[in-house]
MMTF fields as JSON, N, C-alpha, C and O atoms, coordinates in Angstrom:
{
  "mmtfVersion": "1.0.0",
  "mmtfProducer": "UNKNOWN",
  "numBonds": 275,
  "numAtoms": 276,
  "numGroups": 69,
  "numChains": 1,
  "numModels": 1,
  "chainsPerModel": [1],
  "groupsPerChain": [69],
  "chainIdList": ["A"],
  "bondAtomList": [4, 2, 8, 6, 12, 10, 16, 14, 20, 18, 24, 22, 28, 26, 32, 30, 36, 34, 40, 38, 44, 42, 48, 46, 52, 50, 56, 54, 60, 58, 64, 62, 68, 66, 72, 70, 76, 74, 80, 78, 84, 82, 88, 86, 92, 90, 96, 94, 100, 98, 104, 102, 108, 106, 112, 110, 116, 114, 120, 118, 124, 122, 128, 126, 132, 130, 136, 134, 140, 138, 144, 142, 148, 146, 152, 150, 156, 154, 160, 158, 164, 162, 168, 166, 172, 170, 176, 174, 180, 178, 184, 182, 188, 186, 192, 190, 196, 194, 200, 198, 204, 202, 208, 206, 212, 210, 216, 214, 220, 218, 224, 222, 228, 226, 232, 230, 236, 234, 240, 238, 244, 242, 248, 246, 252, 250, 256, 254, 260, 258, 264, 262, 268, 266, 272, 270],
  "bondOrderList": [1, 1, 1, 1, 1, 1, 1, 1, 1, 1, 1, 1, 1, 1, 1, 1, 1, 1, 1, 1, 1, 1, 1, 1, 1, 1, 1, 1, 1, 1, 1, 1, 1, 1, 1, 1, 1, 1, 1, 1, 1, 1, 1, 1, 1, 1, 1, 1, 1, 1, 1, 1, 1, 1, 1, 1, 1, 1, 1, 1, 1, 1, 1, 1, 1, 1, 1, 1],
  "groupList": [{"groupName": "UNK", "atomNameList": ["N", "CA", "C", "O"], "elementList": ["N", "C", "C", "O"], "formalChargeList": [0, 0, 0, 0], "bondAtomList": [1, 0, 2, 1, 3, 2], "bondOrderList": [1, 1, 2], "singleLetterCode": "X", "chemCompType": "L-PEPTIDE LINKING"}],
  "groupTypeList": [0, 0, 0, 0, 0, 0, 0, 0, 0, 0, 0, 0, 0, 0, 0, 0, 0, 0, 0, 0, 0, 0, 0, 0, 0, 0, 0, 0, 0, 0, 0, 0, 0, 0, 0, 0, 0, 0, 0, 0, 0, 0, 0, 0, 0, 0, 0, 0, 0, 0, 0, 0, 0, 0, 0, 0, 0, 0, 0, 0, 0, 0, 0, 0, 0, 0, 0, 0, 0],
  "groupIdList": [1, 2, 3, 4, 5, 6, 7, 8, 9, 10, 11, 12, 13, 14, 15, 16, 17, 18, 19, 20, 21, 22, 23, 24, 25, 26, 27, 28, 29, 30, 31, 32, 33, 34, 35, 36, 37, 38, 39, 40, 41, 42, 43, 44, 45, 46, 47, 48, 49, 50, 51, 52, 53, 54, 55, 56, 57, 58, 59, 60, 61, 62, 63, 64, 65, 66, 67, 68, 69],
  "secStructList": [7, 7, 2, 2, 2, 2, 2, 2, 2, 2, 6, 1, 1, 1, 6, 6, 2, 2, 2, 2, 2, 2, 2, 2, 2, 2, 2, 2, 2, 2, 2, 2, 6, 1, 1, 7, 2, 2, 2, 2, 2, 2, 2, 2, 2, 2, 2, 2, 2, 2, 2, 2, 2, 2, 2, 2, 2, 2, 2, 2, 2, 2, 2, 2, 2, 2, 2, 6, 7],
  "xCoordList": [0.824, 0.0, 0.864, 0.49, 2.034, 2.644, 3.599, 4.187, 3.774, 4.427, 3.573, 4.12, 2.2, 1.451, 1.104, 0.422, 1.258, 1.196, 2.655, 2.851, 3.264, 4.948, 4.901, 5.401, 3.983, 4.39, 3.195, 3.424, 1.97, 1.503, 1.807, 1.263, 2.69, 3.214, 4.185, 4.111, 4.876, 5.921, 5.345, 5.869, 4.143, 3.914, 3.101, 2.951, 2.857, 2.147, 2.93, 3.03, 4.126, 4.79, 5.154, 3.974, 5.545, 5.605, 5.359, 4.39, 6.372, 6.794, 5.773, 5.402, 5.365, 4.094, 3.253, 3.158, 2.163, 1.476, 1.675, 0.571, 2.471, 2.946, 2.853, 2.655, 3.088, 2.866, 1.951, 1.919, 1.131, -0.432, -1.306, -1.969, -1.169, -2.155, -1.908, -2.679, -0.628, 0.299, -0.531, -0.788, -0.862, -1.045, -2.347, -2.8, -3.254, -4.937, -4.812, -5.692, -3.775, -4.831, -4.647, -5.565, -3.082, -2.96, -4.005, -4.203, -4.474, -5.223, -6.607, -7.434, -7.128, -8.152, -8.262, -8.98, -7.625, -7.356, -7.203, -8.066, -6.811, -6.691, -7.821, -8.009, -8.716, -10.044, -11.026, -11.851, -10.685, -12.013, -11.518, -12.394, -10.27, -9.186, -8.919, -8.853, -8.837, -7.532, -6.424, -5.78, -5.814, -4.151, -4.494, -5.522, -3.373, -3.917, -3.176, -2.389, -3.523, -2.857, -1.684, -1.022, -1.276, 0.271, 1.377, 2.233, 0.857, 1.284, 1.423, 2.313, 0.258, -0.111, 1.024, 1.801, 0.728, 2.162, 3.199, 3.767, 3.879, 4.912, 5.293, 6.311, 4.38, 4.187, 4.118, 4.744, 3.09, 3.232, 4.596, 5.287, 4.826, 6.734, 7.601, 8.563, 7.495, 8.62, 8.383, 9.317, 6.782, 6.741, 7.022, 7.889, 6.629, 6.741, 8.184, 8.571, 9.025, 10.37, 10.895, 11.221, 10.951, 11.569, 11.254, 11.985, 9.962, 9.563, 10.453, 11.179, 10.16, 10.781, 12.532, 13.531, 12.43, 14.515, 14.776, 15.974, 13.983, 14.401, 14.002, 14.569, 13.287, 13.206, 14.171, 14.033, 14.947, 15.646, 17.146, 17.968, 17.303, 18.374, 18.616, 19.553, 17.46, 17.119, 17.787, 18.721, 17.003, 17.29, 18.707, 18.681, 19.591, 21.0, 21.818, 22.606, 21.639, 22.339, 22.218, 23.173, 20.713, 20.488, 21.176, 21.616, 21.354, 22.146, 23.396, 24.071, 23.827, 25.777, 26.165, 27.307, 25.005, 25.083, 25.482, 26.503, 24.625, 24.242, 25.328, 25.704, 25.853, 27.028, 28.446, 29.411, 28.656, 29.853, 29.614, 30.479, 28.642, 28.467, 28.571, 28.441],
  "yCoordList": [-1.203, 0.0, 1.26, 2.268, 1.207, 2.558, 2.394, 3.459, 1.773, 1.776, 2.884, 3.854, 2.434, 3.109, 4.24, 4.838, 5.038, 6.036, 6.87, 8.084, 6.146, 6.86, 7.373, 8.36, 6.107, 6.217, 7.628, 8.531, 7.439, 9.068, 10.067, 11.15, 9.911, 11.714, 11.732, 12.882, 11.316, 10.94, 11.8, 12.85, 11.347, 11.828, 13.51, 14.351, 13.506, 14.941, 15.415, 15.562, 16.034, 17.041, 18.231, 18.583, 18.851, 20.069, 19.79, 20.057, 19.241, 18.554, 17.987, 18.379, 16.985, 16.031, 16.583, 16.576, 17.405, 18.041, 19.331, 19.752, 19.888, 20.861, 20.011, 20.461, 18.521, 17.855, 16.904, 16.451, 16.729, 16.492, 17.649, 17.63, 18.781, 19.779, 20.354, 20.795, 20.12, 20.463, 19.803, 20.354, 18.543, 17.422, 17.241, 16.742, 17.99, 17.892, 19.187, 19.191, 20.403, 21.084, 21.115, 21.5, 20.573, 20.31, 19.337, 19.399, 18.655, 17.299, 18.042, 17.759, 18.843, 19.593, 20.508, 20.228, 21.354, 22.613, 21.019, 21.182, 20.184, 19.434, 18.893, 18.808, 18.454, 17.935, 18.612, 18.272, 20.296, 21.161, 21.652, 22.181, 21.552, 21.654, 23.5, 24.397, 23.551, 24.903, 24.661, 25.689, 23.624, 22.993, 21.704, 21.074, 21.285, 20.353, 19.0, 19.195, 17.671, 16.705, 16.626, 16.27, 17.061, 17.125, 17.584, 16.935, 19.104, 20.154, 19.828, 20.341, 18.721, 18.526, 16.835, 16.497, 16.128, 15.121, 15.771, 15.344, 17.155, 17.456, 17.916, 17.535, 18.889, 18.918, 18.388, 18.553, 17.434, 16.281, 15.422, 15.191, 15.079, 14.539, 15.266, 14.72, 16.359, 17.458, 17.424, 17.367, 17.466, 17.627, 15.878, 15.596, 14.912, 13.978, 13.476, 12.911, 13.808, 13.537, 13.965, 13.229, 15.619, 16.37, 15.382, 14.75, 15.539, 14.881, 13.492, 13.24, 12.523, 10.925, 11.241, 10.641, 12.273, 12.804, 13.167, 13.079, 13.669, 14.714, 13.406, 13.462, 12.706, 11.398, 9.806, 8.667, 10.271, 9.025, 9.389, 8.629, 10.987, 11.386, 11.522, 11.185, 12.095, 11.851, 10.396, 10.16, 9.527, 8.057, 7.356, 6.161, 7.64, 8.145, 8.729, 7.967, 9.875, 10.557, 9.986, 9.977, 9.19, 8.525, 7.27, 6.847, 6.652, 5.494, 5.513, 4.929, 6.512, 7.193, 7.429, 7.186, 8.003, 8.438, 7.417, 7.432, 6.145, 4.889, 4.127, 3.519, 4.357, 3.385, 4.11, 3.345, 5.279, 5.783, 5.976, 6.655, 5.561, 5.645, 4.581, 4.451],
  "zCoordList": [0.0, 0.0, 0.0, -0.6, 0.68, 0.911, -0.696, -0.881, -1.398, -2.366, -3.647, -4.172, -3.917, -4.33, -3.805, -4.637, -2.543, -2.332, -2.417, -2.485, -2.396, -2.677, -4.425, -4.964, -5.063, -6.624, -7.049, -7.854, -6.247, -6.46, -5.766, -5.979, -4.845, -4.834, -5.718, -6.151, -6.161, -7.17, -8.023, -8.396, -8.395, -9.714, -9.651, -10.538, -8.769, -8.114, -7.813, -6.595, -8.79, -8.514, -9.398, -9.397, -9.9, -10.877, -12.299, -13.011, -12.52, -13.75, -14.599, -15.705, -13.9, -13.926, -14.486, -15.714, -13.413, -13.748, -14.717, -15.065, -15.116, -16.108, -17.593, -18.721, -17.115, -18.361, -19.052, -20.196, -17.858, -18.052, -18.599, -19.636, -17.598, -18.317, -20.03, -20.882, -19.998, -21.389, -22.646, -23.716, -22.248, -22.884, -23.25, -24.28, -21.69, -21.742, -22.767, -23.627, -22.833, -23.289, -24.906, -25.63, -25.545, -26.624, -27.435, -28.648, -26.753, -27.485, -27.097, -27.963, -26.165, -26.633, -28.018, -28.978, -27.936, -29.234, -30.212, -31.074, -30.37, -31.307, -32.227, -33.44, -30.699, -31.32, -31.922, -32.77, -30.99, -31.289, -32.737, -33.423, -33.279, -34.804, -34.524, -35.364, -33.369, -33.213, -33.567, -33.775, -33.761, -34.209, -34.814, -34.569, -35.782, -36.416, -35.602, -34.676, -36.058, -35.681, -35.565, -34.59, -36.876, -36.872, -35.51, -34.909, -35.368, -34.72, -33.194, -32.515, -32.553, -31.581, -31.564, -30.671, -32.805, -32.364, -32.026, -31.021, -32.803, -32.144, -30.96, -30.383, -30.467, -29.124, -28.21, -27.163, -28.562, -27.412, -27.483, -26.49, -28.496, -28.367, -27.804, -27.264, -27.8, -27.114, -25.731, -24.932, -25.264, -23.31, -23.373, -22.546, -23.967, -23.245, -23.001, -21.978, -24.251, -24.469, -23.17, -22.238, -23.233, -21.67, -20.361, -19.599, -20.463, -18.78, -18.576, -17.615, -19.927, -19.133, -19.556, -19.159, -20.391, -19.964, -18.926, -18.66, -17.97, -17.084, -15.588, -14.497, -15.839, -15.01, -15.384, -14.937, -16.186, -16.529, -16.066, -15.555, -16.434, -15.67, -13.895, -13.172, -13.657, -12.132, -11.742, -10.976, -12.515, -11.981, -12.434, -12.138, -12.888, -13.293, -11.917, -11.357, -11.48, -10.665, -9.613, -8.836, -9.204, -8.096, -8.195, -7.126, -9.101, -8.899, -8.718, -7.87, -9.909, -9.457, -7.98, -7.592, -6.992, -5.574, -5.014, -4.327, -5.235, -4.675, -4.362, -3.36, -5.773, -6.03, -5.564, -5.538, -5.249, -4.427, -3.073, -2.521, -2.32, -1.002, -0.508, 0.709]
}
C-alpha cells in the first residue's frame, strides 16, 4: 500500500502536472481543430520527451550516488 502512495506523490509534482495539463490542453485545441494533428504530435513529443529525460536522468544521478556511497 505505501508503495502506491509513494508512486503518487511521485507523480504529483511540478513537472508532472505541467505535463499532463500540457497534454490535456494540446489534445483539446486538437479535437475542437484549433491545431492540427500534426502540430499537436509534435508537441506532445517534445513535453513527453523532456519529462521521461528529465526522469531518466534523475534516476541516473540517483544510482551514481548509490554506487559511491
Amino acid at each position: 500500500m505505501m508503495t502506491i502512495l509513494k508512486r503518487l506523490a511521485k507523480l504529483i509534482d511540478v513537472k508532472s502536472l505541467v505535463t499532463f495539463v500540457l497534454t490535456g490542453v494540446f489534445a483539446y485545441l486538437s479535437v475542437i481543430g484549433v491545431i492540427s494533428g500534426d502540430q499537436f504530435l509534435t508537441v506532445f513529443t517534445m513535453v513527453v520527451s523532456f519529462y521521461f529525460g528529465t526522469q531518466t536522468g534523475k534516476r541516473e544521478v540517483k544510482e551514481e550516488q548509490e554506487e559511491n556511497t
